[in-house]
mmCIF file of the N, C-alpha and C atoms, coordinates in Angstrom:
data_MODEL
# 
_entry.id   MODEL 
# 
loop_
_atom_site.group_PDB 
_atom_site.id 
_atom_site.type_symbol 
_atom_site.label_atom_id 
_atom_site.label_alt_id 
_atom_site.label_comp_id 
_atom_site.label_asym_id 
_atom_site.label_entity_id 
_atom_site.label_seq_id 
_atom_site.pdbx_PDB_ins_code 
_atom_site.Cartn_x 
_atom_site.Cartn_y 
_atom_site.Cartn_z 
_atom_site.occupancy 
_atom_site.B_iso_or_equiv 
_atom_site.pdbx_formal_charge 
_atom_site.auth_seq_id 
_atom_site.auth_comp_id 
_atom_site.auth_asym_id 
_atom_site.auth_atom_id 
_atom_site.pdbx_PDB_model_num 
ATOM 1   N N  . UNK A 1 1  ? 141.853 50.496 135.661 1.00 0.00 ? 1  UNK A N  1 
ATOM 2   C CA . UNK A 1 1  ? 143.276 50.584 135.562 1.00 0.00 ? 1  UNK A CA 1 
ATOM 3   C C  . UNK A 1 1  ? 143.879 49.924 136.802 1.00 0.00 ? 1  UNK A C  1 
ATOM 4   N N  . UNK A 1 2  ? 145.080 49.331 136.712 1.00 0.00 ? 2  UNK A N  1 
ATOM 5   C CA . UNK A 1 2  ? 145.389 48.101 137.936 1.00 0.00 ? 2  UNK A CA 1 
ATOM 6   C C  . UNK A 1 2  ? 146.518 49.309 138.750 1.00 0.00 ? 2  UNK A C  1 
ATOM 7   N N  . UNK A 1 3  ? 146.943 49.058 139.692 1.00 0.00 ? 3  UNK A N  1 
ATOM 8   C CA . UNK A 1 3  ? 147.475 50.079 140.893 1.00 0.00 ? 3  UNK A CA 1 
ATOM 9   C C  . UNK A 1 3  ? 148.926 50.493 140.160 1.00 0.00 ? 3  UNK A C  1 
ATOM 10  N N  . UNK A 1 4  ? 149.139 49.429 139.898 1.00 0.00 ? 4  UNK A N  1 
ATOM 11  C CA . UNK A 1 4  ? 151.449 50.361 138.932 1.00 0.00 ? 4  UNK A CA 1 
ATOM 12  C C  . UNK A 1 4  ? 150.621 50.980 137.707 1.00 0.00 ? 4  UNK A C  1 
ATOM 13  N N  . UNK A 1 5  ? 149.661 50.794 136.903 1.00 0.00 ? 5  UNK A N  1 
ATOM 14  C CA . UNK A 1 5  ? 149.397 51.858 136.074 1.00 0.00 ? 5  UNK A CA 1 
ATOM 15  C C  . UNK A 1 5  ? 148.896 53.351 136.260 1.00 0.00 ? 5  UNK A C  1 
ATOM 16  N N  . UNK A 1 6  ? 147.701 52.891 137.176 1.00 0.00 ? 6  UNK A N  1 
ATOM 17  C CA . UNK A 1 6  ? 147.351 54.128 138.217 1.00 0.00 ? 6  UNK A CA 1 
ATOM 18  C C  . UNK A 1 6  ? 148.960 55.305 139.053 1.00 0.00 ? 6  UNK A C  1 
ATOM 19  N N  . UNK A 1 7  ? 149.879 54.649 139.564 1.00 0.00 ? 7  UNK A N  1 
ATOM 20  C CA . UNK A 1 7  ? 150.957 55.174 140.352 1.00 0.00 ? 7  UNK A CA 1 
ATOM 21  C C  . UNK A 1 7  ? 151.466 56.104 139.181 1.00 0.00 ? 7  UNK A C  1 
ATOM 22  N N  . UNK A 1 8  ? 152.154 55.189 138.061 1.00 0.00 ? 8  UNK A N  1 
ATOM 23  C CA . UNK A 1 8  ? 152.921 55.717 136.459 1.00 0.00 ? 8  UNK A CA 1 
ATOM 24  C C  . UNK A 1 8  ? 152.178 56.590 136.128 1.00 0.00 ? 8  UNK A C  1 
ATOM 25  N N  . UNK A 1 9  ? 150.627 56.756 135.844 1.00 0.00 ? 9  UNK A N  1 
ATOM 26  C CA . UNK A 1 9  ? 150.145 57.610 135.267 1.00 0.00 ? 9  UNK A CA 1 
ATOM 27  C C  . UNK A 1 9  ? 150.257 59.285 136.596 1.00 0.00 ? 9  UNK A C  1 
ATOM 28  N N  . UNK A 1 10 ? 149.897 58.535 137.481 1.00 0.00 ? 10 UNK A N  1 
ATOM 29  C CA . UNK A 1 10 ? 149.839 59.792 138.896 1.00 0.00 ? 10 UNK A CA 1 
ATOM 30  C C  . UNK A 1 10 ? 151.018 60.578 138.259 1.00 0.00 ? 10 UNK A C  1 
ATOM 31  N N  . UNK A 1 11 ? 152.170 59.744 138.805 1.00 0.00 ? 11 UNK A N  1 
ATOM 32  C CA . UNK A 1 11 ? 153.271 60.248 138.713 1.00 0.00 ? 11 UNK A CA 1 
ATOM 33  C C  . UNK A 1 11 ? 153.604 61.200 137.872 1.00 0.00 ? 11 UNK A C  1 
ATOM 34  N N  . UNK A 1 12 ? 153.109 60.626 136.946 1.00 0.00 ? 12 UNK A N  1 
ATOM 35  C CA . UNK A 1 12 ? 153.353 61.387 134.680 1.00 0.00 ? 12 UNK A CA 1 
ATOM 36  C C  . UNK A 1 12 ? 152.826 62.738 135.062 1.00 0.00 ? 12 UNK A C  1 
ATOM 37  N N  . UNK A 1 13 ? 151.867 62.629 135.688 1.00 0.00 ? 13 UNK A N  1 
ATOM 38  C CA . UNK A 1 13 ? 150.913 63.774 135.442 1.00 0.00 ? 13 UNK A CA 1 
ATOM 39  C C  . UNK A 1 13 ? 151.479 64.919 136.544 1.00 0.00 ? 13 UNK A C  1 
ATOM 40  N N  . UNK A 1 14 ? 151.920 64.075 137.678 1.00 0.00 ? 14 UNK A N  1 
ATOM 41  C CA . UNK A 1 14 ? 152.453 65.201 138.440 1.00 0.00 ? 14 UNK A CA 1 
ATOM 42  C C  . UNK A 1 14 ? 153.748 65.923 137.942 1.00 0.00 ? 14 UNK A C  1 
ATOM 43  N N  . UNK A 1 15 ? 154.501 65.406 137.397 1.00 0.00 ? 15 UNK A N  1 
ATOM 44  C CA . UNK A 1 15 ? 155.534 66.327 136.778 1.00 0.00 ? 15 UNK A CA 1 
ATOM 45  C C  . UNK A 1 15 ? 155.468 66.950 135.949 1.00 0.00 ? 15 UNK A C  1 
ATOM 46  N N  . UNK A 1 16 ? 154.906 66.268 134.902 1.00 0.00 ? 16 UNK A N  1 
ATOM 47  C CA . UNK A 1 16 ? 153.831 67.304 133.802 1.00 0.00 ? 16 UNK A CA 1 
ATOM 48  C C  . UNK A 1 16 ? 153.578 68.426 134.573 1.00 0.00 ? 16 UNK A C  1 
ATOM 49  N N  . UNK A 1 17 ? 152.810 68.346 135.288 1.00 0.00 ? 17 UNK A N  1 
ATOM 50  C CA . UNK A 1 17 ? 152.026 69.530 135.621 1.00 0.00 ? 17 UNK A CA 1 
ATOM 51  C C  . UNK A 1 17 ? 153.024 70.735 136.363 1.00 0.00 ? 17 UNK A C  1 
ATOM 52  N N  . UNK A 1 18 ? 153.816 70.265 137.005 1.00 0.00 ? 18 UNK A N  1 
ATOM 53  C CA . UNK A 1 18 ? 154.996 71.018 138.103 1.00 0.00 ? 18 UNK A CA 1 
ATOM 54  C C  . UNK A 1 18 ? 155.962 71.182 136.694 1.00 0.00 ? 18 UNK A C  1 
ATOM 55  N N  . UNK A 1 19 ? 156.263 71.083 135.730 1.00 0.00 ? 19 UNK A N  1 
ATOM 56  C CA . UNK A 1 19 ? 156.908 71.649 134.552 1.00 0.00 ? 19 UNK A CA 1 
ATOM 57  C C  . UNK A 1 19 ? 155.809 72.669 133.890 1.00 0.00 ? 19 UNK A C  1 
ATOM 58  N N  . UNK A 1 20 ? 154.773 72.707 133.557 1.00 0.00 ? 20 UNK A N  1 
ATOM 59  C CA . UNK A 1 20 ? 153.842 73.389 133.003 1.00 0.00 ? 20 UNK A CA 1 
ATOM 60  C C  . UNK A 1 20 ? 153.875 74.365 133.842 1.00 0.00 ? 20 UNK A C  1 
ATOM 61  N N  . UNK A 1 21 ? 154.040 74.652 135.279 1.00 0.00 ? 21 UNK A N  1 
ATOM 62  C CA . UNK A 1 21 ? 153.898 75.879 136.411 1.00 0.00 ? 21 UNK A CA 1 
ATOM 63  C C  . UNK A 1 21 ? 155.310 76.409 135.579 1.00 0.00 ? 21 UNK A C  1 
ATOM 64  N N  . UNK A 1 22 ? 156.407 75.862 135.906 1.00 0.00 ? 22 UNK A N  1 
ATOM 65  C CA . UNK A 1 22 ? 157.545 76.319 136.219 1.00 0.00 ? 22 UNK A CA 1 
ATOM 66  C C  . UNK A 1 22 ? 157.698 77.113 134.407 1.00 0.00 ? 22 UNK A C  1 
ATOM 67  N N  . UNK A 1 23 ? 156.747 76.443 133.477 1.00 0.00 ? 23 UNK A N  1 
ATOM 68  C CA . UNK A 1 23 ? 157.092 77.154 132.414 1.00 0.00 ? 23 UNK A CA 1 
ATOM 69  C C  . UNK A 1 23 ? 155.942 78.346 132.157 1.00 0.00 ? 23 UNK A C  1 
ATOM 70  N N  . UNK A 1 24 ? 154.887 77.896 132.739 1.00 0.00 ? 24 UNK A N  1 
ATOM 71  C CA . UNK A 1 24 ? 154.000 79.252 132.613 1.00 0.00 ? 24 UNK A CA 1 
ATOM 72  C C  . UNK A 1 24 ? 154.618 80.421 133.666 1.00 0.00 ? 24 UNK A C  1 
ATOM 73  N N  . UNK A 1 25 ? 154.967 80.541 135.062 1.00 0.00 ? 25 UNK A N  1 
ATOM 74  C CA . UNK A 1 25 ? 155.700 81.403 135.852 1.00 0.00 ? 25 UNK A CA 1 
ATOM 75  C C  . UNK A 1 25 ? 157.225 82.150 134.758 1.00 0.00 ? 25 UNK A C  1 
ATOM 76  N N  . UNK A 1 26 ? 157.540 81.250 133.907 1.00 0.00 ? 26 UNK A N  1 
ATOM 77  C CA . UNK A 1 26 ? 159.295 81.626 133.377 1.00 0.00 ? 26 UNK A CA 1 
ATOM 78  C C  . UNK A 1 26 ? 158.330 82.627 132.372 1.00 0.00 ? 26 UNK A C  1 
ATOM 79  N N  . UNK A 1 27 ? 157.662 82.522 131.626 1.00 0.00 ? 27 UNK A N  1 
ATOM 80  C CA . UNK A 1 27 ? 157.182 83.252 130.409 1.00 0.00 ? 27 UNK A CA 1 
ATOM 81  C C  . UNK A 1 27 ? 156.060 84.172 131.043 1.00 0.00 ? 27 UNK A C  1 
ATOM 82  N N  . UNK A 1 28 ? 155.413 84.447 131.955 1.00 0.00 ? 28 UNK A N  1 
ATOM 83  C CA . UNK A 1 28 ? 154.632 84.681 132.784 1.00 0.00 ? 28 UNK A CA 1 
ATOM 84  C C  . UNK A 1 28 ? 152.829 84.270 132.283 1.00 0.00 ? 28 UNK A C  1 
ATOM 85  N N  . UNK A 1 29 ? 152.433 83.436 131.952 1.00 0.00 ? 29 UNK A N  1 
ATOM 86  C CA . UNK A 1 29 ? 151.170 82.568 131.208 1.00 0.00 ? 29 UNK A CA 1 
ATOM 87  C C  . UNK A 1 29 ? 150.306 82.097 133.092 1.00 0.00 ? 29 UNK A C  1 
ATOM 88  N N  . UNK A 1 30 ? 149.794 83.153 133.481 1.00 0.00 ? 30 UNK A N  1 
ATOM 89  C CA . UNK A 1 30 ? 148.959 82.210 134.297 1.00 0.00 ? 30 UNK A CA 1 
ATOM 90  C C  . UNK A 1 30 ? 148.085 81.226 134.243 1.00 0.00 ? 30 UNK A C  1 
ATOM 91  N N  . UNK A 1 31 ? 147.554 81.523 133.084 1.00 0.00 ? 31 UNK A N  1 
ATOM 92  C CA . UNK A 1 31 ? 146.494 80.433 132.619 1.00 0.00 ? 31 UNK A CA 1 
ATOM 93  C C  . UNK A 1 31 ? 147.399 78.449 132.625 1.00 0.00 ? 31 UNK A C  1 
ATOM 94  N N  . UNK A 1 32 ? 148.306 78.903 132.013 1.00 0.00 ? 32 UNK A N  1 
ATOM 95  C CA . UNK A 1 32 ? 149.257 77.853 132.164 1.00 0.00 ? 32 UNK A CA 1 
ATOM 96  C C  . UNK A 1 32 ? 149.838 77.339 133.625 1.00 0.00 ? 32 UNK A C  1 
ATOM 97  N N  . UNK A 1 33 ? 150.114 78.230 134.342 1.00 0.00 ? 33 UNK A N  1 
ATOM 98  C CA . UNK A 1 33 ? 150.532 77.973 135.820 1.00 0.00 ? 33 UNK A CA 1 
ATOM 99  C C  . UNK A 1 33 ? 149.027 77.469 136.423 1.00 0.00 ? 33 UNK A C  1 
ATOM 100 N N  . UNK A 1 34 ? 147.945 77.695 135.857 1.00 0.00 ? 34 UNK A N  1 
ATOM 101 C CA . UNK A 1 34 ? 146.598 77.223 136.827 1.00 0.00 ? 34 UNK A CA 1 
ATOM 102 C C  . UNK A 1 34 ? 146.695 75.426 136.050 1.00 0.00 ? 34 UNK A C  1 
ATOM 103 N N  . UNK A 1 35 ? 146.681 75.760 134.926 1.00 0.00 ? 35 UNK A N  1 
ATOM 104 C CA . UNK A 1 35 ? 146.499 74.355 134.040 1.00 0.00 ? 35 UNK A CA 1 
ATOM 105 C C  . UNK A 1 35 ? 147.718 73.175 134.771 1.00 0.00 ? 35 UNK A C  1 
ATOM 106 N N  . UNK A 1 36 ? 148.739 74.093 135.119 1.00 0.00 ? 36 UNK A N  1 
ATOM 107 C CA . UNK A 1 36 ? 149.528 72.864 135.409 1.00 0.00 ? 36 UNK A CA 1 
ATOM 108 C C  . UNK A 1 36 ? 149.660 72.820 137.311 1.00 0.00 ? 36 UNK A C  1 
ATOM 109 N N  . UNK A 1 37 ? 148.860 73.366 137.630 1.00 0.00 ? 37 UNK A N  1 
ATOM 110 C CA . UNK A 1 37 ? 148.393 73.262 139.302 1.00 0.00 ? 37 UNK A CA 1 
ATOM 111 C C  . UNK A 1 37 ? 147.359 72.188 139.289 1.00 0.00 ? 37 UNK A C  1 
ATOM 112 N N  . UNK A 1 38 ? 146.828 72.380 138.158 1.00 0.00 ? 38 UNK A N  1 
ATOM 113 C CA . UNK A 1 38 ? 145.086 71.088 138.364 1.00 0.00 ? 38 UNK A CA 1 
ATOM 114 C C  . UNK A 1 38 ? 145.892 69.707 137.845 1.00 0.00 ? 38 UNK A C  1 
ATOM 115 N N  . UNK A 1 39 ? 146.943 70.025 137.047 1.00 0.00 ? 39 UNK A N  1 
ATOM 116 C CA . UNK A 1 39 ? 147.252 68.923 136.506 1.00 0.00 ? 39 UNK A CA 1 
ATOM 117 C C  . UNK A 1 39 ? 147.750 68.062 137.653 1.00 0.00 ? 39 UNK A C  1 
ATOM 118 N N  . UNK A 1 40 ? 148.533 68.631 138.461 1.00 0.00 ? 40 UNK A N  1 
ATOM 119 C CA . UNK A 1 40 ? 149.839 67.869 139.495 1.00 0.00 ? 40 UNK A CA 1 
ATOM 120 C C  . UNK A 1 40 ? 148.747 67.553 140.428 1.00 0.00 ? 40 UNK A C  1 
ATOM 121 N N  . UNK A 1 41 ? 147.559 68.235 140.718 1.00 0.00 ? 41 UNK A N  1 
ATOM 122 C CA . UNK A 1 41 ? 146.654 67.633 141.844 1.00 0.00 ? 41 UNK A CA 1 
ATOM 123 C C  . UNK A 1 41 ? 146.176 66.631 141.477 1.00 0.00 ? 41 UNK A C  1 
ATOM 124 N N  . UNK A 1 42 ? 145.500 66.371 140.017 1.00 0.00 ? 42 UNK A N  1 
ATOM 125 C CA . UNK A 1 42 ? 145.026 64.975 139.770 1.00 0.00 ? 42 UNK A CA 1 
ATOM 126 C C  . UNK A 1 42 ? 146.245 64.236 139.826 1.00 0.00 ? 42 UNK A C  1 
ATOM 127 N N  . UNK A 1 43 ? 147.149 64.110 139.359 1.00 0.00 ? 43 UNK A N  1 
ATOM 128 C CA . UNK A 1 43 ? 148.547 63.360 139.501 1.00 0.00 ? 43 UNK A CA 1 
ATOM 129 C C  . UNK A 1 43 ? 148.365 62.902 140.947 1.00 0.00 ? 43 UNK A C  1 
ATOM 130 N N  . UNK A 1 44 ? 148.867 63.952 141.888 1.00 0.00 ? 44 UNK A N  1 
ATOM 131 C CA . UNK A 1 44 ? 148.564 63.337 143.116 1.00 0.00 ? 44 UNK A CA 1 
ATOM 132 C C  . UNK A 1 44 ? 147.063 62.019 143.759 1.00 0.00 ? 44 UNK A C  1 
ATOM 133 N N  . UNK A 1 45 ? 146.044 62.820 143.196 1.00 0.00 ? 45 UNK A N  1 
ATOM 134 C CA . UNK A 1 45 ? 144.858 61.822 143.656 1.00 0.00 ? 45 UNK A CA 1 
ATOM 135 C C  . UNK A 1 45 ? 144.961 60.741 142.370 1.00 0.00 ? 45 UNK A C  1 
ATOM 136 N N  . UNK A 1 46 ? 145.439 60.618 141.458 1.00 0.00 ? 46 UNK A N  1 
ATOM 137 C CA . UNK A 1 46 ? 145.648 59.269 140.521 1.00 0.00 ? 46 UNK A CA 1 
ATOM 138 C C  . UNK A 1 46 ? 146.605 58.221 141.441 1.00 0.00 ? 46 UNK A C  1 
ATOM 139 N N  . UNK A 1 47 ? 147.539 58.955 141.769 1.00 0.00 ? 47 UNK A N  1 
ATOM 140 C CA . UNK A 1 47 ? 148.755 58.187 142.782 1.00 0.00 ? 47 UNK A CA 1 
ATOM 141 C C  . UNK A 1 47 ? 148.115 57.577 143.768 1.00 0.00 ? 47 UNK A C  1 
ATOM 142 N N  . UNK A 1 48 ? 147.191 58.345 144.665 1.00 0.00 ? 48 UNK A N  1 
ATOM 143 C CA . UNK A 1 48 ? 146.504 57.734 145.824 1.00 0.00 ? 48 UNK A CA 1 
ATOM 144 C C  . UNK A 1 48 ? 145.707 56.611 145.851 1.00 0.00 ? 48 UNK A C  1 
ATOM 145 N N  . UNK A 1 49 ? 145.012 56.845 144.669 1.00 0.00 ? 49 UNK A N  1 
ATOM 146 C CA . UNK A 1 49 ? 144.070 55.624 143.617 1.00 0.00 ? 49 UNK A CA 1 
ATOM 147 C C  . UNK A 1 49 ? 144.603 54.536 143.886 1.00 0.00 ? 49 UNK A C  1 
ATOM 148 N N  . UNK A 1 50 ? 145.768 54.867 143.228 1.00 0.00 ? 50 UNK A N  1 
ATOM 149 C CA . UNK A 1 50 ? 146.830 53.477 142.974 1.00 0.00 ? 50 UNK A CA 1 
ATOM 150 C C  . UNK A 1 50 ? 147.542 52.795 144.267 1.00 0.00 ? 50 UNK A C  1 
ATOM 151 N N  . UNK A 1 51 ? 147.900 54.109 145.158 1.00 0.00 ? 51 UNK A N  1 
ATOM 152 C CA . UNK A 1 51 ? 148.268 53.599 146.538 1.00 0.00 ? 51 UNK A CA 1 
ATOM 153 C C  . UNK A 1 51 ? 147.281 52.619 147.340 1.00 0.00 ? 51 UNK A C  1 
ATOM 154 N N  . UNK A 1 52 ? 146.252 53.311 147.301 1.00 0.00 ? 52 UNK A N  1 
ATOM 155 C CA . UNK A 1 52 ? 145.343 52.728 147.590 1.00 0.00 ? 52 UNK A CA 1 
ATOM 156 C C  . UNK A 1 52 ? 144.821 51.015 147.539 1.00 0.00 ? 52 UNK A C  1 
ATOM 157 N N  . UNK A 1 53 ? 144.327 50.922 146.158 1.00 0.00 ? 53 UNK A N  1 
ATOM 158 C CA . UNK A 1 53 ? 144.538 49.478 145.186 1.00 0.00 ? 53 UNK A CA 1 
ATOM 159 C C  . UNK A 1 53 ? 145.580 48.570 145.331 1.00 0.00 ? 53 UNK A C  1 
ATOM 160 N N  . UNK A 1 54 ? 146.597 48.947 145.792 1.00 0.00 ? 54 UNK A N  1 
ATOM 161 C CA . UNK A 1 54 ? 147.767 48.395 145.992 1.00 0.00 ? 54 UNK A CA 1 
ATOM 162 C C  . UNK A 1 54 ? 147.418 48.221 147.643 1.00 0.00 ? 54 UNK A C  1 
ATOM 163 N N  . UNK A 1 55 ? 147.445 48.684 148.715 1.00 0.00 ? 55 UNK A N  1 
ATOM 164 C CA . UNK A 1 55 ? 147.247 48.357 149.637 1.00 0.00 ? 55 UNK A CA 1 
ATOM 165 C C  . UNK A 1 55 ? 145.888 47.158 150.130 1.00 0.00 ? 55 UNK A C  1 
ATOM 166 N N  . UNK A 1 56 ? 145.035 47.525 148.851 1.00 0.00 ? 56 UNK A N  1 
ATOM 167 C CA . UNK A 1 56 ? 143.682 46.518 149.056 1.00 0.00 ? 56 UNK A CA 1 
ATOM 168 C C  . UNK A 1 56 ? 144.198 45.305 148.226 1.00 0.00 ? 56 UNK A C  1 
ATOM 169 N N  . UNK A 1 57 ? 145.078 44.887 147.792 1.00 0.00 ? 57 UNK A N  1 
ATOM 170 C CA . UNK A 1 57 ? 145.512 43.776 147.235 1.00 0.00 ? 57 UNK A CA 1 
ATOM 171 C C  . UNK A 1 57 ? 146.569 43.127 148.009 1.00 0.00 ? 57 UNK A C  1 
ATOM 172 N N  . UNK A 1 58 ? 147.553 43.696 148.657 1.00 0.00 ? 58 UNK A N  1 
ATOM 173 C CA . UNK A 1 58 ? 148.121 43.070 149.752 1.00 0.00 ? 58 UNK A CA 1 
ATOM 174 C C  . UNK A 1 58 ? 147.648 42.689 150.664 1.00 0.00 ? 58 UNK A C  1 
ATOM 175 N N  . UNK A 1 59 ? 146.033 43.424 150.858 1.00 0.00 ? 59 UNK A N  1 
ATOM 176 C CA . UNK A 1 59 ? 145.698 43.279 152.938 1.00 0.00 ? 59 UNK A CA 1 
ATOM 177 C C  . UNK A 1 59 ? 144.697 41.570 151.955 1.00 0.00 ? 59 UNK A C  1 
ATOM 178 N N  . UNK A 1 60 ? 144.415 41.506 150.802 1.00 0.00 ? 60 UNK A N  1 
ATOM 179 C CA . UNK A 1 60 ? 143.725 40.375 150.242 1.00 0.00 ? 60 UNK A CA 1 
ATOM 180 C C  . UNK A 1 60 ? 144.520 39.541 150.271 1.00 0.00 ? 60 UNK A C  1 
ATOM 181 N N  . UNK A 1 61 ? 145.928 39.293 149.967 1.00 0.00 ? 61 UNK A N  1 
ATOM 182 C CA . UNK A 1 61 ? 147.137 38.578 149.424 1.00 0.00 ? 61 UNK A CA 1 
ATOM 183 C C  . UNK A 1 61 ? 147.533 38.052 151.026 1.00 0.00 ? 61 UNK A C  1 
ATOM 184 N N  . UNK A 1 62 ? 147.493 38.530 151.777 1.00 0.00 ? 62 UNK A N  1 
ATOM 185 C CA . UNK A 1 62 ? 148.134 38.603 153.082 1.00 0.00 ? 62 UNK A CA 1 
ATOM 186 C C  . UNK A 1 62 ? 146.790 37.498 153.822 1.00 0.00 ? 62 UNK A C  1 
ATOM 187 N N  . UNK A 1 63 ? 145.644 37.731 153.491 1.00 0.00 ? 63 UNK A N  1 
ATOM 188 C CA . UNK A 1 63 ? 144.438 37.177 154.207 1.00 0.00 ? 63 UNK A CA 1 
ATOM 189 C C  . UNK A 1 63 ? 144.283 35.507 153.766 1.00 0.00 ? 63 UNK A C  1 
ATOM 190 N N  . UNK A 1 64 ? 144.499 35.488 152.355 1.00 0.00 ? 64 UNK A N  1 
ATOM 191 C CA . UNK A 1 64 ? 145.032 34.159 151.706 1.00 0.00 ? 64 UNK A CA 1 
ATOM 192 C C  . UNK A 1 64 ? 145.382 33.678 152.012 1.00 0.00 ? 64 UNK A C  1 
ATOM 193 N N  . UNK A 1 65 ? 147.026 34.096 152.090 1.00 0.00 ? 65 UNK A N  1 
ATOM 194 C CA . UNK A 1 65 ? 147.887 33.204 152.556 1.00 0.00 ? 65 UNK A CA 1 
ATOM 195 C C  . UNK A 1 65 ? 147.781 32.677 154.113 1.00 0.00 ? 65 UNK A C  1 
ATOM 196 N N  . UNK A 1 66 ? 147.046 33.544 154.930 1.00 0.00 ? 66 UNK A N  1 
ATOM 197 C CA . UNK A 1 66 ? 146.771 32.989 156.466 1.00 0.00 ? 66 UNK A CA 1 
ATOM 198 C C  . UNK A 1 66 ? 145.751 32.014 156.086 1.00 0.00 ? 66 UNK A C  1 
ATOM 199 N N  . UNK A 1 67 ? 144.830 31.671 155.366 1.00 0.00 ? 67 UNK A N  1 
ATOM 200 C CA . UNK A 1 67 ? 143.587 31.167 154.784 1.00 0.00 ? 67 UNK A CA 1 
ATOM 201 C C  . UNK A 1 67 ? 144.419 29.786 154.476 1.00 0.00 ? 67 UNK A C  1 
ATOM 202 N N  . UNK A 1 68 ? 144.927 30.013 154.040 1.00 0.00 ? 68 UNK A N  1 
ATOM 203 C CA . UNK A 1 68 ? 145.534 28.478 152.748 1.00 0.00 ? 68 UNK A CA 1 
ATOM 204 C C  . UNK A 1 68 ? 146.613 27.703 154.091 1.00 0.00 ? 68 UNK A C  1 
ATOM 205 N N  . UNK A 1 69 ? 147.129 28.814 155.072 1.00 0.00 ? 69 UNK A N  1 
ATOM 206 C CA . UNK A 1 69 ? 147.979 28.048 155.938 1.00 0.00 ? 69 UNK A CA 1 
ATOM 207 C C  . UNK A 1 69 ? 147.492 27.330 156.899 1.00 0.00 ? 69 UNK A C  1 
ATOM 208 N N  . UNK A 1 70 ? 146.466 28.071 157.319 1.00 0.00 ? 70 UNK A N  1 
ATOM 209 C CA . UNK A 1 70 ? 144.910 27.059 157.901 1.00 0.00 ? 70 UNK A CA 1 
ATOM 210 C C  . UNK A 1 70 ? 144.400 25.823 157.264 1.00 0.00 ? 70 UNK A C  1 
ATOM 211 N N  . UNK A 1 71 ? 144.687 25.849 156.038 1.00 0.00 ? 71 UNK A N  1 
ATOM 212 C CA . UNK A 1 71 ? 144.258 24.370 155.702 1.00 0.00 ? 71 UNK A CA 1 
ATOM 213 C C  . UNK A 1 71 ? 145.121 23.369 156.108 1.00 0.00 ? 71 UNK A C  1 
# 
C-alpha cells in the first residue's frame, strides 16, 4: 500500500475506532469500548507506516535531485 493510502486508511480506522469507544461507553458494551481501543491503535501504527514511507520517499526524492544537479 503506497504512504496517502496507508495515512487515509490510519486515519479511517482511528476514528472508527474513537466512535466505537464513545458508543460502547454511551450504551455501556465494554467489549465494544476494547474493540474500538485496538481499532484506533492500529489506525495510529497504519498512520506511522505511512508517515514513515512518505518520509523514505522524500529523503530518496531529495538525494536525486542533488544527484542529477551534479551532473
Amino acid at each position: 500500500m503506497g504512504s496517502v493510502k496507508d495515512k487515509a486508511a490510519g486515519m479511517a480506522d482511528q476514528a472508527i475506532g474513537k466512535a466505537k469507544q464513545a458508543v460502547g461507553k454511551a450504551v455501556g458494551n465494554d467489549r465494544l469500548v476494547v474493540k474500538g481501543a485496538a481499532q484506533e491503535a492500529e489506525g495510529k501504527e497504519r498512520k506511522t507506516v505511512g508517515d514513515a514511507k512518505s518520509a523514505g520517499k522524500q529523503g530518496v526524492n531529495k538525494s536525486a535531485r542533488k544527484f542529477n544537479h551534479n551532473l
